[in-house]
Steps between C-alpha positions, in 0.01 A plus 500: 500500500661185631815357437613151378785261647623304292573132725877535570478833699407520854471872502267688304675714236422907506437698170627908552406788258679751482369815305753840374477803530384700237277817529201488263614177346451308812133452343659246362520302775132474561519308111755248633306436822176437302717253253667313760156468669387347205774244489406415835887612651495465842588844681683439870645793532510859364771768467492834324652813447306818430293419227517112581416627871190688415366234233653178734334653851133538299554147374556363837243744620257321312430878314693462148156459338428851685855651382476402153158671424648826688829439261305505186266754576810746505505765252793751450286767646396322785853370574567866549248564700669251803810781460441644830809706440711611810824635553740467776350188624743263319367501183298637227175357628324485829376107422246531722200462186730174365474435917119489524474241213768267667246544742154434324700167360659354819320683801694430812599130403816399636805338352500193775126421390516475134461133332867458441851657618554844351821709481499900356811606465620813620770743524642665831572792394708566839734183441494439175419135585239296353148464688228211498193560628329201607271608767243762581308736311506390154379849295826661695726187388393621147504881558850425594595241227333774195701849700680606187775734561400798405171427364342366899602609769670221790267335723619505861492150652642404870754753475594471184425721182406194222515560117447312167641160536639516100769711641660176627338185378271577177452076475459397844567107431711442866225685642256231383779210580572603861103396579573166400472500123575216362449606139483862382337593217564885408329753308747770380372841347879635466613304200355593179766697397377496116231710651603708664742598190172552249343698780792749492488502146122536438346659788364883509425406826763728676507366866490145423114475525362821548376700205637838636228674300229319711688596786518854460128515371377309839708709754184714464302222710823451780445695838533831539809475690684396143814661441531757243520418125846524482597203743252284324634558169851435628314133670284372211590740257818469272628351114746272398753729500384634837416151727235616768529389884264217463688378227868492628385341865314175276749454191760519848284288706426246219899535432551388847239211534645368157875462698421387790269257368755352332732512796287346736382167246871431417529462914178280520304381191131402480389171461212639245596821308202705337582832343170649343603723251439870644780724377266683280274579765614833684560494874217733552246347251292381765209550229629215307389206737291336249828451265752398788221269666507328152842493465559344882275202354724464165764451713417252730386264171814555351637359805305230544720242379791574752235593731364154486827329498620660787145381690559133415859521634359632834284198499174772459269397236241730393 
């Protein structure tokens, strides 16, 4: 896509993106992309975090089409069956099946070749400082960007141990400005706090988007080396009464992304805020693509008018 001048601007202005974190509703992201496509909106540059990293890093790829039939061909059962479970390593889960798919989608592409700038944002888990990865091997940028604590284990990169980038900046907008954005539009999955309050009060879903029934009934099909009843239960087990570990680490995590989120707009705003409305959609729902996918379209229409306005200001007509 090609950008417009308008006459009294010698410099060609630069559109940024900058997708959230967000765990399973990050499908939402793949919505928004396919609505601001259809406005024609002019993509410069590209930042995301987690979620926004995976989803942003296919899009630049040129592989969202390729992601998005993987993300609705998920089932609960078969979400469980990329659990390669592993402990001791740093987290619950080896990663190395979620891994081979970054793989399949990006193959060896690097950041420095993609059609636009790209930042995934990253924590150093050494430091404590804020990482953006901006060069080389693109499926690691978003290994790092998605490393959950807990959940995935660090990813080790030029002598540094790198984890989810939500830990630090959930809505990477000065990610996306220090490229050269001249307008940022945003897509935030952290605000739909209405949500996120009729999940809690509706949802049998104990671990915020894992039946635990279908869990227990498909640790049958996990490796052999599974651990013992007893430590699953404890995992994806549990009741209301009794929160399981899966639950505590995403109502925490989703806790976390909500404050900081907040935090780090009040320090530097969008141009273009979308907030597709997600809070109902558990953190590990990644069977629900179809409905967030949907949703990340809603959103950008609803924001078309400011959207727009905020175009024409720039001197960018589309």
């Amino acid at each position: 896509m090609t950008n417009n001048v308008s006459a009294g601007h010698s410099r060609r202005r630069k559109v940024g993106l900058a997708l959230s974190s967000g765990v399973a509703r990050g499908w939402a992201h793949i919505g928004a992309i396919r609505a601001l496509n259809r406005l024609g909106v002019p993509f410069d540059i590209v930042s995301g975090c987690s979620a926004g990293a995976l989803v942003g890093g296919c899009y630049l790829a040129r592989q969202l089409d390729q992601l998005e039939k993987w993300a609705l061909s998920l089932s609960s059962r078969r979400v469980v069956g990329y659990l390669d479970l592993s402990f001791g390593r740093g987290g619950m889960i080896k990663g190395e099946k979620i891994k081979n798919e970054l793989r399949k989608f990006v193959g060896q592409q690097r950041i420095e070749d993609l059609h636009a700038p790209f930042i995934a944002v990253a924590t150093d888990l050494g430091t404590g400082h804020e990482v953006w990865l901006r060069e080389g091997d693109l499926a690691e940028a978003i290994r790092a960007s998605i490393a959950m604590p807990g959940l995935l284990p660090p990813i080790e990169s030029r002598g540094r141990w790198l984890a989810d980038g939500a830990l630090l900046d959930p809505m990477p907008v000065a990610a996306a400005r220090s490229l050269g954005a001249d307008l940022v539009i945003a897509v935030n999955l952290n605000t739909d706090i209405l949500g996120k309050m009729r999940q809690g009060a509706t949802s049998s879903r104990l671990a915020l988007g894992f039946d635990p029934g279908a869990l227990l009934a498909a640790q049958a099909e996990l490796a052999e080396r599974a651990p013992p009843q007893s430590l699953t239960q404890g995992i994806f087990g549990g009741g209301r009464e009794n929160p399981n570990i899966f639950g505590v680490m995403m109502t925490s995590l989703s806790i976390m992304q909500d404050r900081l989120t907040r935090s780090r707009l009040a320090g530097d705003p969008p141009d273009v805020h979308i907030t597709p409305r997600v809070g109902h959609i558990g953190l590990l729902e990644f069977e629900r693509a179809e409905e967030a996918i949907r949703e990340g379209e809603n959103a950008v229409e609803r924001a078309r008018p400011e959207l727009l306005d905020a175009l024409e200001a720039m001197g960018l007509a589309i």
